[in-house]
Structure formats: structure tokens, C-alpha cells
N, C-alpha and C positions, 0 to 999 in steps of 0.2 A: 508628435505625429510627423512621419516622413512626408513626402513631397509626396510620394507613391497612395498614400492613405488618405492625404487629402484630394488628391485629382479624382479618387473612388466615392469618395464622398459626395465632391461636387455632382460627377456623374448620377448619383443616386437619386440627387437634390430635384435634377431635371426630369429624371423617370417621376419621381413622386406629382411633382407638378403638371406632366403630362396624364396624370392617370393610367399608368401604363403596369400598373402592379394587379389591377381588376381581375378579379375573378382566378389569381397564383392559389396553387395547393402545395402540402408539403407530402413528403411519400406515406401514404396511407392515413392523413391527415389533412383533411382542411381547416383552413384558416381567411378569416376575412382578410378584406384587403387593408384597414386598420393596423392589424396585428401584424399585417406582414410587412408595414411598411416601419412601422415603429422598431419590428426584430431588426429589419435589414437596418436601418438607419442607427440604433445601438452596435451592431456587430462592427457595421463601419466607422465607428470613432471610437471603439473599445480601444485601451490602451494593448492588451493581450493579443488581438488580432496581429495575424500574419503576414508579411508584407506584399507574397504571393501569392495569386489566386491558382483555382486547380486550373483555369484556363491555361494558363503561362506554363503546365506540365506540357514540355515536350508530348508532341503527338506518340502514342505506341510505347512512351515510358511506361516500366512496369520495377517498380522498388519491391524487391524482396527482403522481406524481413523476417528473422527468427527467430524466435520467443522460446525461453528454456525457463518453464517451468519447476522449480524443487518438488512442489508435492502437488496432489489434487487436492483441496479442501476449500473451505468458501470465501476466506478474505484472500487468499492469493488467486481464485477463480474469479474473485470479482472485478482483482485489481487487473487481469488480464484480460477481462472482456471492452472494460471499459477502453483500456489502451485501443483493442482491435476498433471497436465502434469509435471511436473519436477520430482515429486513423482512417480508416477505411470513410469515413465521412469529410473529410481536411483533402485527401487526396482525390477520391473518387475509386469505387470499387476497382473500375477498369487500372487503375495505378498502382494496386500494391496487392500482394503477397505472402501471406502470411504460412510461416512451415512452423508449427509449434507442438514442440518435444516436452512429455512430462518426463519427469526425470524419476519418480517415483520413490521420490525422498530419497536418494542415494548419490554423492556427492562423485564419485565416479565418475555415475552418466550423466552430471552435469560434464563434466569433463568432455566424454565422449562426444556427445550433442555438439556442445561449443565449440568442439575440434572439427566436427561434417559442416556446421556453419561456415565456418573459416574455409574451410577446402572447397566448399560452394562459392566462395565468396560475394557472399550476403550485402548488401549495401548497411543494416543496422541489423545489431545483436539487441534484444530486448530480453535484459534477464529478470527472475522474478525471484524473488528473494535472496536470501546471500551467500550460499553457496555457489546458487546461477551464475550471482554478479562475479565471484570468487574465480570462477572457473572460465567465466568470459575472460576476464581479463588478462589471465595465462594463455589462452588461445590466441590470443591477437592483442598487438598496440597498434594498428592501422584501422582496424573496422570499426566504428562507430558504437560505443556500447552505454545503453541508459537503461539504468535500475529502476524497479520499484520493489515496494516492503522492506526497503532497508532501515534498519535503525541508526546507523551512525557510519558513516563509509568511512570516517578515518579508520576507526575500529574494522572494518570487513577489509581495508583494505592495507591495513596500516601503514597509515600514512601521520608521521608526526606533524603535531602542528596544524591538523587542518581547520583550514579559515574556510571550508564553504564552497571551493570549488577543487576538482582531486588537480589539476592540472597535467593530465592526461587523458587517452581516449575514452571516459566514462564521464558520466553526468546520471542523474535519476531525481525521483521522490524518494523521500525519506515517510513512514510510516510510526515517526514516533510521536506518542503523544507526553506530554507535563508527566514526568515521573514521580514530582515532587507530591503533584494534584493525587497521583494515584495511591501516592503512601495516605495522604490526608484521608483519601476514600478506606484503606482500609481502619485507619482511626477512627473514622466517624461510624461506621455499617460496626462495628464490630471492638464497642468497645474496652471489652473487659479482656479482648485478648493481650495474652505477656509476651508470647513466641508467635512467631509468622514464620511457616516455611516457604523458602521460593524454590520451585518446582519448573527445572528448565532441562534441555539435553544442554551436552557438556560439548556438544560441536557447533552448538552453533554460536558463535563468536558476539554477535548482539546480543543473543540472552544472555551471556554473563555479564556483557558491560551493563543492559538494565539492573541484572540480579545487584552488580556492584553498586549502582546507585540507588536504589529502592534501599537495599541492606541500609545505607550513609540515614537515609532520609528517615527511616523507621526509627532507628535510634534518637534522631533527633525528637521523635514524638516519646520516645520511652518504650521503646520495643524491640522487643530481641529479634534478629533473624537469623532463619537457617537456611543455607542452601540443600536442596538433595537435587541433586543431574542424575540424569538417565544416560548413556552413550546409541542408544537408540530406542525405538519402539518394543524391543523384548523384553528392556526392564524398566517400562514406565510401571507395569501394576506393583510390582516390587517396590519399588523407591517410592509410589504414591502411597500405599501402604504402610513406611515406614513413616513418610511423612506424615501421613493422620494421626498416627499412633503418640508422636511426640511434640505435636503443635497444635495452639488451641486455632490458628486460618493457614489459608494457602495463598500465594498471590503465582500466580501466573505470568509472564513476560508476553510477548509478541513471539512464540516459536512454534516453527513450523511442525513439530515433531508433537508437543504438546497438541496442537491445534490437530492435527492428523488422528491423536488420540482423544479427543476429550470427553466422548462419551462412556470411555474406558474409566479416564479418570473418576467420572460422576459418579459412575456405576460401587466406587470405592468410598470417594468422598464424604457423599452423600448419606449413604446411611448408617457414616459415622457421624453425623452432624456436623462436618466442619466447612465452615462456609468461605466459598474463593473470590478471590477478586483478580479480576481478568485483564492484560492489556490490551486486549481489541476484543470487538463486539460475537467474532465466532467462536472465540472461546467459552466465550462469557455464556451465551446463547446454549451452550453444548454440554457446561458443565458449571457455569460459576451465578451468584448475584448478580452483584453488579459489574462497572466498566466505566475508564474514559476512554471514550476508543473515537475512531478516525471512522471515513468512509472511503473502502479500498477501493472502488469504483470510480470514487472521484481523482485520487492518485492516482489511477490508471489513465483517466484521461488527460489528465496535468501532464503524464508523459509521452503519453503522444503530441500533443502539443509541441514538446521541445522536440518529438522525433520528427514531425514538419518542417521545425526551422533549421534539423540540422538537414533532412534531405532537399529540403526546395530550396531553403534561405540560405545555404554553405555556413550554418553555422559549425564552430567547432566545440565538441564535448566539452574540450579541456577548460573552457571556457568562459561553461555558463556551471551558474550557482545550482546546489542542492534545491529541489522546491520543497515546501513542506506543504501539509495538509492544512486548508484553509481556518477548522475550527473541530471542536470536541465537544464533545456530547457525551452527559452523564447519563447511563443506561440501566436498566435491571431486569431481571429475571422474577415476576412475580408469582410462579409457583413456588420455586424454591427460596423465594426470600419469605414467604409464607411456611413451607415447611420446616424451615430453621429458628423461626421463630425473628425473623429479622425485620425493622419499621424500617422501609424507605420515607427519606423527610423530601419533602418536595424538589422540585426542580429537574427532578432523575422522571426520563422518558421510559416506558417498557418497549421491552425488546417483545417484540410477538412473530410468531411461525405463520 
């Protein structure tokens, strides 16, 4: 704890003793005076807290920030909300700015977007999955840029060797969960199958590094896998199709494109009998069983977080380490694990609408 954290502290120590927390509300919430005093007294010795408070924002600051979006769907909507509300609360509405571009799954307009960024000159680039990050980073090495839904930024960004931080202007969360764990799920839900197809587009640069590793770790259990890629959303029903036709499961990655279709997907899958397993929870949700998936909400606001220290604190991107997701959580779908004829064994949460 800095000198800064504790002179806050002390200060806190003395309101508390004075009773002078009586009767505080929070916005559209009350709360005793208890509760608030216990919140405020954790927040101020939390190791994660910030060194600088909103008071210490220059009066009349306004940080603009710009969010480029790859697609609309629910774990990259979620992991973007979270960012805004974690931010917009860290800061104070009056402080920040949010201009956020869907790029509408098309790697172009991420290009495009990132480029008006840059020409606006944004104080932070907040890109949301990896084309975003992809095309942030060609736009600028001066502006401040931090990812989330990434799976592996050596890979998005290729960068040999990487240990964990890129050592240039990006930083982020990463979005992935135990790939290992997820081969094991499909072993365990589904175990007479011989072939597993993995079902990813072919652009996007993480799906194949999972497809590569799920393929390594399936074999280790005694199962075959196939890749079938898409190049985009015109030939997911075609290649989902073919996929059914010649594998007894499907495993899904973390992709955006998949994820943008997977009702498509279901509409196929499904009443072939063949049951999916998902890398994150809206997949899974839209078209698959089960799932170890993450909560993109909470990565969102894991990034805001660093994007406070990089705008109040002067921290530098190049700097600070990838964050990952705190924990995993094993999921399912119990309609369709009931129409497939599938026993979830304990420990697995349902996923419900």
C-alpha cells in the first residue's frame, strides 16, 4: 500500500469515528450506514484500488474514449457494457466519453473506425475482440490501446515469445478459458463420440490457435478432430452441414462469427442430433450443451480498471501484464441436453434465458 492509500485510509478511520457516514445513499440504492462503512473501508485497503481519486481529475477534464466493436452479439455486448459502467463510475460521468463503433463484423471497418479514432485523437482506443485489437494497432503506436475478448495477443498480434506483456502501446483481458478442461468436457458429456469437428471462421486468428490446441488435447483423450472454417457468415450453414454429416460432436472456440451465428448453427445441429460444446457461455446458450466459459462483463470491467490507471495513474500499456478472467464456471443447456439424450453429472450450473 502507497503512502497515498494509506493517508485515505487514515482519513476514512476518522469519518467512521465521527459518525459522519449517517444516513449516505448510493445512486438509486440505499444502504445503511453499516454497510457503507464496511464497503468504503474495504475499497480503501483493497490492493486493486487506484491511487487516484475522481476528485484529483483536473476540473473540466473530459477523456474521450473509443470502443470499436467487431460484431454485436452478447459476450462482446457484455464485455463492453461492463468496460462503459466500470469506467464511467472510476471516473465520473462528467470525465469521460464514450464514441462506440460497431464494426459489424467486417475487419475493414474495424480499420476504418480506428483510423477516425486516431484522427480525432482519442486519449484510449478500447478494442473488443481481435480484429478491433488487430486494426487498433495499425492505426496508432502513440494512443493507448487495451483489449478485451482476446484469446491469446501473442497470436492476434504476433508477437514471438510472448511472456505476458506485448511491450508496446496495447495491454487488455484475455477471454480464454482451460482449453484442456474443455476437451475433458467434451470427453465426459459425450462419450462414445470417435470424431469431434471444430467449427470456427478461418479469419479469425484465436480460433485457430484454440482449434490447434483442443485438436492436440482431444487426441490425448483418443479422439479424432476435424477442423471445418467458414471465411465468413455465408458459409457457416454449408460447412455446419457438412460438419454434422461426418462427426459424431462439434466443439465451438470463442468466435465471433460463430457466436453472431449460432442460432443458425442450432437450427442445423440440432436436429441432427449432434451435440456441441461451447467456448463461452453465448454460444453455448444459442446453440450448444454445455460450456467452461468466463463472464464477459467481468472482463470488461477488469478493463477499465487498467484504462483508469493508464489515464489518471500515467500508467503505460506497454507495461502492464495481460489480466485474465478470475474463474470458470461449468454450464449447460438443459433443454437440449435433455433432447439429445445427454446426463449432466453434477457441479455444471444451467444456463437459463
Amino acid at each position: 500500500m502507497n503512502k497515498k492509500t494509506k493517508a485515505s485510509a487514515a482519513v476514512l478511520a476518522s469519518l467512521l469515528a465521527l459518525g459522519m457516514f449517517a444516513g449516505c445513499t448510493t445512486t438509486g440504492n440505499e444502504t445503511s450506514t453499516a454497510s457503507n462503512a464496511s464497503t468504503a473501508a474495504s475499497e480503501a485497503s483493497a490492493e486493486s484500488k487506484s491511487d487516484t481519486s475522481k476528485a484529483e481529475i483536473e476540473d473540466g477534464k473530459v477523456f474521450n474514449v473509443g470502443i470499436c466493436q467487431l460484431v454485436q452479439h452478447e459476450a462482446l455486448d457484455s464485455a463492453t457494457k461492463g468496460f462503459q459502467d466500470k469506467l464511467t463510475e472510476l471516473l465520473g460521468a462528467d470525465h469521460v466519453k464514450f464514441d462506440l463503433q460497431n464494426a459489424q463484423g467486417d475487419s475493414a471497418n474495424c480499420a476504418t473506425i480506428c483510423n477516425q479514432f486516431v484522427s480525432s485523437n482519442y486519449d484510449l482506443i478500447m478494442a473488443n475482440a481481435t480484429p478491433a485489437l488487430q486494426a487498433a494497432s495499425a492505426a496508432t503506436t502513440e494512443i493507448p490501446i487495451l483489449a478485451t475478448s482476446i484469446t491469446e495477443y501473442g497470436t492476434a498480434l504476433d508477437i514471438k515469445d510472448f511472456s505476458g506483456k506485448t511491450g508496446i502501446n496495447v495491454s487488455g483481458t484475455s477471454d480464454l478459458a482451460p482449453l484442456d478442461e474443455q476437451a475433458k468436457m467434451v470427453k465426459e458429456l459425450c462419450p462414445d463420440a470417435k470424431t469431434v469437428g471444430i467449427l470456427y471462421c478461418s479469419a479469425e486468428a484465436n480460433s485457430k490457435y484454440q482449434a490447434e490446441v483442443v485438436t492436440k488435447e482431444l487426441a490425448n483423450l483418443g479422439i479424432t478432430a476435424k477442423e471445418y472454417t467458414f471465411a465468413d457468415s455465408n458459409d457457416v450453414a454449408q460447412v455446419t452441414t457438412t460438419a454434422c454429416s461426418e462427426c459424431d460432436a462439434l466443439y465451438i472456440p470463442t468466435d465471433n462469427t460463430a457466436a453472431s451465428n449460432a442460432e443458425l448453427i442450432d437450427s442445423i445441429a440440432l436436429p441432427a442430433k449432434k451435440p456441441i460444446i461451447a467456448g463461452e457461455e453465448s454460444i453455448c446458450k444459442n446453440c450448444g450443451v454445455a460450456t467452461l466459459s468466463i463472464t464477459y462483463y467481468d472482463i470488461g470491467t477488469k478493463t477499465a480498471e487498467m484504462a483508469y490507471d493508464i489515464l489518471v495513474n500515467g500508467k503505460k500499456a506497454a507495461e502492464m501484464d495481460i489480466a485474465y478472467a478470475p474463474k470458470f464456471t461449468k454450464k449447460y443447456v438443459a433443454a437440449r441436453a435433455t433432447e439429445l439424450g445427454i446426463t449432466i453429472p453434477e457441479g455444471f450450473e444451467e444456463i437459463k434465458d
